[in-house]
C-alpha positions as a printed Julia matrix, in Angstrom:
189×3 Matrix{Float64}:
 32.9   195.03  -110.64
 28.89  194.3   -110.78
 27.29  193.98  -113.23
 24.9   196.94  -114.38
 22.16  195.47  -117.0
 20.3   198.55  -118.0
 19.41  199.12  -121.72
 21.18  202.15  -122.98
 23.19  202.75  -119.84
 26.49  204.68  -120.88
 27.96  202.64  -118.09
 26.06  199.18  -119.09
 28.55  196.58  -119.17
 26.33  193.91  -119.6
 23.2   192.36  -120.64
 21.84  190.13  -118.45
 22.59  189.4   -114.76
 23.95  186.22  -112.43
 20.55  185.48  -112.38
 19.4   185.51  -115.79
 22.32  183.51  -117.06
 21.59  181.1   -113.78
 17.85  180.02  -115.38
 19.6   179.79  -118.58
 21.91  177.64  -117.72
 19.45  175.7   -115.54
 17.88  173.76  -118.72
 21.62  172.66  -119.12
 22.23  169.41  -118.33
 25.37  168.87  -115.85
 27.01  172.5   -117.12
 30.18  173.57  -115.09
 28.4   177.26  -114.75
 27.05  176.18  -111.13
 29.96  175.82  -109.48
 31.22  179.56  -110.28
 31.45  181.73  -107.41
 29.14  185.49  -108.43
 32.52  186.92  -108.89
 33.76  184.61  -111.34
 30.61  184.5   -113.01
 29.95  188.21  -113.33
 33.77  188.59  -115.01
 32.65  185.93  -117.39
 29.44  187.79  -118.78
 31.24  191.12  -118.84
 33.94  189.13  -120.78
 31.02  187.47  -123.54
 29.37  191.57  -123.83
 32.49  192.65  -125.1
 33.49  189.64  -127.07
 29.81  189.83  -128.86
 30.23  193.06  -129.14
 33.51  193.42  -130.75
 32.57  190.69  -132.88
 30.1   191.52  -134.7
 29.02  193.95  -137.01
 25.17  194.73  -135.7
 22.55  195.95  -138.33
 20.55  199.14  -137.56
 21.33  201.51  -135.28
 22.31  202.06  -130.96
 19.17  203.33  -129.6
 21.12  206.35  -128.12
 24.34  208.49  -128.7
 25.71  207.62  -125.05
 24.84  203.65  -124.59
 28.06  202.33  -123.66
 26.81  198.85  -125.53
 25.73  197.73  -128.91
 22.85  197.16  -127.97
 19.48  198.28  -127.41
 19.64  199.2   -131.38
 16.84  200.45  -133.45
 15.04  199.33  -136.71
 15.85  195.1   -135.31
 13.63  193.13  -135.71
 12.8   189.02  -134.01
 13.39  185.78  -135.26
  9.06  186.18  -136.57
  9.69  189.58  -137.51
  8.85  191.84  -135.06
 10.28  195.17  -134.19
 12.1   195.32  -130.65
 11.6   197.86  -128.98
 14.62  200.46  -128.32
 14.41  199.93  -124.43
 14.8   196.48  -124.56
 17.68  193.88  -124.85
 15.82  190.5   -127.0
 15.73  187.21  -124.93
 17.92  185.66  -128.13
 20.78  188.28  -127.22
 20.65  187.6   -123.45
 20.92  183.21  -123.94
 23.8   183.82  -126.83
 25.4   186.23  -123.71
 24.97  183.23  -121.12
 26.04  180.23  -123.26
 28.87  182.29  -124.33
 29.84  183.27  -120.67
 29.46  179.44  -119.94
 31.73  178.81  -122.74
 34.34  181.28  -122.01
 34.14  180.06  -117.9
 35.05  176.16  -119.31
 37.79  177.08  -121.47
 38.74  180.22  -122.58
 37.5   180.06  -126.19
 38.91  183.71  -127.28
 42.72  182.45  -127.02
 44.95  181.78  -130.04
 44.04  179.42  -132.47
 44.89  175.85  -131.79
 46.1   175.14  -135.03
 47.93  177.72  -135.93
 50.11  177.39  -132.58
 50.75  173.45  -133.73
 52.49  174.61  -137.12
 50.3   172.94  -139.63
 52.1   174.14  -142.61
 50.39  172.33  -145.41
 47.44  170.03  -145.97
 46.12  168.13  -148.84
 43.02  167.06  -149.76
 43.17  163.68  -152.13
 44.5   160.82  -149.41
 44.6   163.32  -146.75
 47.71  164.86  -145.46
 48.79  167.14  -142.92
 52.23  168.56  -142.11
 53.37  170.31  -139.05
 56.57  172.49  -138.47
 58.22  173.47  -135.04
 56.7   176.96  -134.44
 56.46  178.66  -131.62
 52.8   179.8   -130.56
 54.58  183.58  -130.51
 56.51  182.72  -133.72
 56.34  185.69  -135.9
 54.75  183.02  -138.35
 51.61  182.41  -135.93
 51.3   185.86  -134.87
 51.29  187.26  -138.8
 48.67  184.6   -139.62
 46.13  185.38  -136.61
 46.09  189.0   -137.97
 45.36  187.89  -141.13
 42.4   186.28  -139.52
 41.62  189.26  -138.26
 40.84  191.48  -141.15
 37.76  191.02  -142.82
 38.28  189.2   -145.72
 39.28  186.54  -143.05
 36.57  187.12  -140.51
 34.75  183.74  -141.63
 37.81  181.57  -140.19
 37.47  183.35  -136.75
 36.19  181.28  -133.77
 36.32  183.7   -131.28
 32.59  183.29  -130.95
 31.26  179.51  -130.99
 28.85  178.22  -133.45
 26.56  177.51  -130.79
 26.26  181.38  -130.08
 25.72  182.15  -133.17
 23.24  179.96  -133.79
 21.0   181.54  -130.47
 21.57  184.92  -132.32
 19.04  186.24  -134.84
 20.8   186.32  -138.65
 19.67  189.26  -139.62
 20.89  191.07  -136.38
 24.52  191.6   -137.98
 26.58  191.95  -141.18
 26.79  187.93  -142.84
 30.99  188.2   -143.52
 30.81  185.78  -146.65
 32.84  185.93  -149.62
 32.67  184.02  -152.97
 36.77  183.59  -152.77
 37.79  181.29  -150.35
 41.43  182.19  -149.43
 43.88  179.16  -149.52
 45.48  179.39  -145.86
 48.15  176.53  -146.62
 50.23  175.36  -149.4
 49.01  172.61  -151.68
 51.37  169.47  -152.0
């Protein structure tokens, strides 16, 4: 499906095109992205809109009531300050998009989480200690504890978008998930 890039389109499905992401990636030393077919890469940006998307809780408002994206959103504001306008998607958005697609083409970064599907069932802190039980990655066990993840008391532990996205994305852009009680995931031995 191509990709249509057009701020408030209510069939947008996308923010920036093949060749947008392609100068991004450019500055990137040795990055897998150039050997993606168009087709491979275009799935792969769709795939980081609706990850960001879905993963975030944006600040201010969509632009207009039939947008099919987050974004363009009113009342944001740049990294200095700024406002941004409502017709237009900010450069920050459009590299977290690309290095996110990039990402998600290398490995595919929104799958279960590693260590859940190894078992750890405990850990402890003085001498360092893991343990690890037989469980399935579709255990009832695993699939209980990704939901968990899931809700947002949780939503800190999710990795479904990198650290290096987030960091390309403007703070103030979306709701800051912290809490000042840090859930114990694993039993203390």
């Amino acid at each position: 499906m191509a990709l249509i890039t057009t701020p408030g389109d209510a069939n947008a499905n996308s923010y920036i095109d093949v060749s947008e992401a392609d100068a991004f990636e450019a500055a990137r030393p040795q990055s897998a992205w150039t050997t993606l077919t168009i087709a491979e890469k275009e799935t792969a940006l769709q795939w980081a809109t609706s990850l960001l998307d879905g993963s975030f809780v944006w600040t201010g408002a969509a632009a207009d009531g039939v947008q099919a994206l987050a974004w363009p959103r009113q009342g944001m504001l740049t990294r200095n300050g700024y406002a941004i306008p409502t017709n237009v998607i900010p450069i920050e958005l459009k590299r977290a998009q690309a290095e996110f697609a990039r990402q998600l083409a290398d490995d595919d970064l929104a799958s279960d989480n590693a260590a859940l599907k190894q078992g750890i069932t405990a850990i402890k802190a003085g001498s360092v200690a893991l343990s690890f039980g037989q469980k399935s990655a579709h255990s009832q066990e695993v699939i209980d504890a990704q939901n968990v993840l899931a809700t947002s008391d949780f939503f800190y532990l999710s990795k479904t978008v990198p650290d290096a996205v987030r960091m390309l994305l403007v703070s103030s852009w979306y709701v800051q998930r912290t809490s000042t009680r840090r859930p114990i995931m694993f039993k203390v031995q």
